[in-house]
N, C-alpha and C positions, 0 to 999 in steps of 0.2 A: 496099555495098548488100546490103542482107537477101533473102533469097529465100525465097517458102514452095514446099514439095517436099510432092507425093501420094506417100506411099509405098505401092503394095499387095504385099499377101503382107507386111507390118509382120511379123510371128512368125517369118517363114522364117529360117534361118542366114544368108544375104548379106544381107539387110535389117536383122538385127540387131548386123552388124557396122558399114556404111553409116549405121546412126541416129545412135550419137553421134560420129561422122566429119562428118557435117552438121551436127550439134547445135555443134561443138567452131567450126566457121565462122559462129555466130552467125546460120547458119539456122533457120527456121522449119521443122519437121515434123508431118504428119499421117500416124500410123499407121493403114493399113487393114488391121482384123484379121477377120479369121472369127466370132472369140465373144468374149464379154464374160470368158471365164474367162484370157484371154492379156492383158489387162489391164496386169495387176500387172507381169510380168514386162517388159513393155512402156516403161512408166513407171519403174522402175528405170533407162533406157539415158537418162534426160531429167535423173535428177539432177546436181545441180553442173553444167551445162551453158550456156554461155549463151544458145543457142539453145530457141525453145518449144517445146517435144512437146504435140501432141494425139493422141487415140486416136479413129478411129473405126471402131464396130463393124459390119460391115456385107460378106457374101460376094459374091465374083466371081458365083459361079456366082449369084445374083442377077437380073444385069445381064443381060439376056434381050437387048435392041437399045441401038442410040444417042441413044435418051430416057435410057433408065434411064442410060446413061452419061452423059448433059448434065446428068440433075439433079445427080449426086454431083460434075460437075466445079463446077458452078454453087451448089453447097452449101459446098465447099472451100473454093474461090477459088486453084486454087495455079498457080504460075508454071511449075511442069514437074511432071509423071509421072512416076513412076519403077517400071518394074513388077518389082517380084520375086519375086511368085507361082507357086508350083510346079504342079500337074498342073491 
């Protein structure tokens, strides 16, 4: 059974270890990154992988209440969260 996984903090060091650890189990990943310039390095951890990486761009510090958090779960669609976001 496939799984999709929110990952936030996507850029951080345990997130970038974790991605192609999930990727390798033919999960589904969506990276949530801060900026559009962590991108690249991002999409690197997706190659050769069976699992899909998406990236999206888009900061915690953002998410003011539990709308703003409904729409981004409700944008995803994923099966668990997984928060790895630093400060």
């Amino acid at each position: 059974m496939s799984h999709h996984i929110l990952l936030i903090g996507g850029h951080g060091k345990i997130a970038q270890l974790l991605t192609p650890l999930l990727l390798a189990r033919s999960w589904n990943v969506t990276s949530m990154i801060r900026t559009s310039e962590q991108t690249p390095a991002i999409e690197k951890l997706g190659k050769g992988q069976p699992g899909k990486l998406s990236v999206f761009v888009s900061s915690v510090e953002d998410v003011q209440d539990e709308g703003d958090a409904q729409k981004i779960l409700d944008q995803i669609k994923p099966d668990w969260v997984v928060w790895s976001a630093g400060t």
